[in-house]
C-alpha positions in Angstrom: 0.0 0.0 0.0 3.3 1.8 1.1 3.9 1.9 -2.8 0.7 2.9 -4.3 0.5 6.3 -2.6 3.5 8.0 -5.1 1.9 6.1 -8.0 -2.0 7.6 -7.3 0.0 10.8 -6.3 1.8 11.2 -10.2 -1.9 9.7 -11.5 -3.1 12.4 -9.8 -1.2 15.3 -10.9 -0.9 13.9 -14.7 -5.0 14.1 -15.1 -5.1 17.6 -13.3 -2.0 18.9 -15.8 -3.8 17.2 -18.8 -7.5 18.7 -18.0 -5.6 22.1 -17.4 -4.2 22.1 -20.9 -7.4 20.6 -22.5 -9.2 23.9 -21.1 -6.1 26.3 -21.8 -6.8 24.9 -25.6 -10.4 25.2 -25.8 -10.1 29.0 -24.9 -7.3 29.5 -26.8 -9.1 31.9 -30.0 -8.4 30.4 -33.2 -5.6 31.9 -34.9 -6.2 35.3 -36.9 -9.3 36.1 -34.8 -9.7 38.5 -32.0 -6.2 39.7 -32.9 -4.5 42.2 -34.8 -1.0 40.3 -36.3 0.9 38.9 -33.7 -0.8 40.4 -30.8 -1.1 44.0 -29.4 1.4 46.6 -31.1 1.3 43.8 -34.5 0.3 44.9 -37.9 -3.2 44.3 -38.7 -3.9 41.1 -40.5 -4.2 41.3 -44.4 -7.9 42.1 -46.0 -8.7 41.9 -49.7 -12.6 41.2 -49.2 -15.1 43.0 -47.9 -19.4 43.4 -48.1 -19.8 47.1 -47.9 -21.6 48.1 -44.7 -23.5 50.7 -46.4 -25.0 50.6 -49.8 -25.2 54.2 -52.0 -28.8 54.3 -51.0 -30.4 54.8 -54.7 -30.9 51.3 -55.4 -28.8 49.5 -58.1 -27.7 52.9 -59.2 -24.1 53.5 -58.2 -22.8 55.2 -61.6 -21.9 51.8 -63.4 -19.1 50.3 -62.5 -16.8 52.9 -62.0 -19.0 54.8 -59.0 -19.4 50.6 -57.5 -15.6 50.7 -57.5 -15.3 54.1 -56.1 -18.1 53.1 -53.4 -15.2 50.1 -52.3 -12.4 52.3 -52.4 -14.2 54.8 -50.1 -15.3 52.6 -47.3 -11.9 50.8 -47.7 -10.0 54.2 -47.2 -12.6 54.8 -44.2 -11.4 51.3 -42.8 -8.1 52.2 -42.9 -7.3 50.1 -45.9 -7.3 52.2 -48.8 -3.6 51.6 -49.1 -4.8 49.2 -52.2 -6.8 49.3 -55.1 -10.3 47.8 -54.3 -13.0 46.7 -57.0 -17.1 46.0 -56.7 -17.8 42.2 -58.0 -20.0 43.2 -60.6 -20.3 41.7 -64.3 -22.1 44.1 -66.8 -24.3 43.3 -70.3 -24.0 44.3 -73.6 -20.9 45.7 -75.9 -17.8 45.0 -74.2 -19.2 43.3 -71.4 -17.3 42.9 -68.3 -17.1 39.8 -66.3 -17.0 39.8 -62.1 -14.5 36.9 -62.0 -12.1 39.2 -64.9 -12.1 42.3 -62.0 -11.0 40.9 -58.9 -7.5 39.2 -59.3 -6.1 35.8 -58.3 -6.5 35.6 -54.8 -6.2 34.4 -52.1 -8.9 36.8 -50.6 -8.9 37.4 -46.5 -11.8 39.4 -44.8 -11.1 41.9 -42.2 -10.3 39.4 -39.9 -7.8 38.1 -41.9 -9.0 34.7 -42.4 -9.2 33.2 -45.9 -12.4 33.1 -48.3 -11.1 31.6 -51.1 -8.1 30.8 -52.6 -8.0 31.7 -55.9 -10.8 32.3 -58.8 -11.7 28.8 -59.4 -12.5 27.8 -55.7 -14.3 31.4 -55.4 -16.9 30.1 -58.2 -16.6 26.5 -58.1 -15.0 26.1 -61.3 -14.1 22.2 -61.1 -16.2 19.3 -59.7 -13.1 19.0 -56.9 -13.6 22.5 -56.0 -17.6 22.9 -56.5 -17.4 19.7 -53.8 -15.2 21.7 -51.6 -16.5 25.3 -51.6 -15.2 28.7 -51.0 -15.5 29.9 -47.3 -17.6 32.9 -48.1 -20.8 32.6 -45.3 -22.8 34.6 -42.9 -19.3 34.2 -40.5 -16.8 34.9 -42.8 -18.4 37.7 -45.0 -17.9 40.5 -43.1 -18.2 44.1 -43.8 -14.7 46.8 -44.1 -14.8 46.9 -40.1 -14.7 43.2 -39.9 -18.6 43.6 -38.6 -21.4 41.0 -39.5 -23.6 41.6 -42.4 -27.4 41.1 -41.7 -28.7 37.7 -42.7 -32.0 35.9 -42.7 -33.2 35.7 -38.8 -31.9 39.0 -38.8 -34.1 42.4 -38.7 -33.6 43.9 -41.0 -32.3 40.8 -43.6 -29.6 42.2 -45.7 -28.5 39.6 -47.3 -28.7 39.8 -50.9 -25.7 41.1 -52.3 -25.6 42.8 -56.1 -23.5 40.8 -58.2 -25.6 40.8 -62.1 -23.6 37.4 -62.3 -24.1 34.0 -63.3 -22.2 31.4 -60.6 -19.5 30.8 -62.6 -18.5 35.0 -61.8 -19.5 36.0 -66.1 -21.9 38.6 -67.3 -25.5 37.4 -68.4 -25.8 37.5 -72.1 -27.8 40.9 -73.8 -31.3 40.9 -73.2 -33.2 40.5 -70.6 -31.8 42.7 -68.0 -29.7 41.5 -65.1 -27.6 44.5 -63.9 -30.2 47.0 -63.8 -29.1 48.4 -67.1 -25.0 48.5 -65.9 -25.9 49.4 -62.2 -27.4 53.2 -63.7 -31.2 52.7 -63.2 -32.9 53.4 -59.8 -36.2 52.7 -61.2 -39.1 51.0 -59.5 -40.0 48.0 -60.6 -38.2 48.2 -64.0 -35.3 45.9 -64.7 -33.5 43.4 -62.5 -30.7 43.0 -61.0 -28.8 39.2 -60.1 -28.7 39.2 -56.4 -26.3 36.7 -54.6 -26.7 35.5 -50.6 -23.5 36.0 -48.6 -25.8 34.1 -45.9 -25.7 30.9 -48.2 -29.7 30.8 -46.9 -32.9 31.1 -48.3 -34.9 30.5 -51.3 -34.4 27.5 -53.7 -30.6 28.9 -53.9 -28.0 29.3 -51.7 -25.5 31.0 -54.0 -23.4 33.5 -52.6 -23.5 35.2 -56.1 -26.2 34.0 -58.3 -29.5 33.2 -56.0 -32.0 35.2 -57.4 -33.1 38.6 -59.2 -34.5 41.6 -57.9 -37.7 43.0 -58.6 -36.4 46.2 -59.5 -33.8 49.0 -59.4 -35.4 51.2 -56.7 -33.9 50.9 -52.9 -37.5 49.9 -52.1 -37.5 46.8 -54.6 -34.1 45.8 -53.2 -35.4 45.6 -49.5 -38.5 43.9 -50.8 -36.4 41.2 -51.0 -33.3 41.1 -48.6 -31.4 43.5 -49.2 -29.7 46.9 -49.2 -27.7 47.6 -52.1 -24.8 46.1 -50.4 -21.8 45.1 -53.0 -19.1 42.1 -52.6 -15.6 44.3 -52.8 -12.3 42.8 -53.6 -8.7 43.7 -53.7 -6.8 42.5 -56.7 -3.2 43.7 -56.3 -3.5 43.7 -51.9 -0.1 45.2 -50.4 2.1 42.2 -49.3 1.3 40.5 -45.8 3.9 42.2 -42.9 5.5 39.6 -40.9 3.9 39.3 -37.5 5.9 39.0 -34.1 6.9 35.8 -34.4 7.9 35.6 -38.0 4.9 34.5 -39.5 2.9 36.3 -41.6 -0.3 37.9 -40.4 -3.1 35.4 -41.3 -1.3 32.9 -42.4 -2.8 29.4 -41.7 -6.7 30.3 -42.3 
């Protein structure tokens, strides 16, 4: 019995050390959230998508594409991340149409946060049967706004969730015709035109696309609401400044 004491004694102090790091791990946060780089005083973690928090407020007018892009740049600059050139996902119809997929780089893409939504353009739309399988990350948790907020999503008052695109899933314009881009993202008018809608959500509706789930019923900030949504655009960086190392030596978001 003399014996058994030092061998319950180590038992002991083994399952107490093991429990402790169990718990130390589970409230560990994940790496790249709740932090800024490597910790206080680090570099914040890259970002080269966004959801805009705020729409322009006149529907599916913002200009065309150049007053979308503009509406990126500004928030982005707002954020404190206007260092690089931002873009709105948007593909446009007719002459010299413009597809989303052409505008936003190669990736990899990281939200505010800096965790990763997608590699590169074909995991974004799926572009292989490996990938489709797999997915991008972009969801109601990862697709965050410039502040590295949460975007509005259905349970939500109000639901914000669809997101103007005017894209079919694979990221290309629609072909001339019936309108899907309320006329190039110029028109504001009620109940005239459409314009593709995605779900950054992934929910609701016979789609879950994050860029493709349904049209609008119009142009008009009213006929956008009717529906979801705000006016909100998808906004990527496609030349993002280079990742600064993090204390540590890693780079800032690395391992997403």
């Amino acid at each position: 019995m003399k014996y058994m004491r030092p061998v319950l004694a180590v038992l002991a102090m083994t399952v107490t050390m093991g429990s402790y790091m169990a718990l130390a791990q589970q409230q560990a946060p994940p790496a790249g959230q709740g932090q800024r780089g490597g910790g206080r005083g680090g570099p914040p973690p890259p970002m080269s998508f966004f959801i805009t928090s705020v729409g322009k407020g006149d529907g599916a007018n913002y200009g065309g594409l150049a007053g979308a892009d503009a509406h990126c740049q500004m928030l982005a600059a707002a954020a404190g991340r206007g260092g690089a050139k931002w873009v709105a996902y948007l593909s446009t119809q007719g002459p010299n149409a413009v597809n989303a997929r052409d505008r936003i780089g190669t990736g990899p893409w990281f939200n505010a946060r800096g965790q990763q939504v997608a590699a590169n353009v074909a995991e974004l739309h799926g572009d292989t049967l490996e990938v489709a399988r797999l997915g991008n990350r972009i969801n109601k948790v990862s697709a965050v706004n410039e502040k590295g907020g949460p975007v509005n999503g259905v349970g939500d008052m109000p639901n914000q969730h669809d997101i103007l695109t005017g894209s079919q899933p694979d990221g290309r314009a629609f072909p001339a015709g019936e309108d899907r881009t309320c006329n190039n993202y110029t028109s504001n008018a009620d109940g005239m035109g459409t314009a593709m809608l995605g779900h950054h959500d992934r929910l609701g509706g016979a789609s879950a696309s994050w860029n493709s789930a349904h049209a609008s019923r119009g142009c008009s900030q009213p006929n956008l609401v009717q529906t979801g949504g705000a006016g909100l655009l998808y906004c990527f960086s496609p030349d993002p400044p280079p990742a600064q190392p993090a204390r540590g030596g890693a780079p800032a978001g690395r391992g997403q």
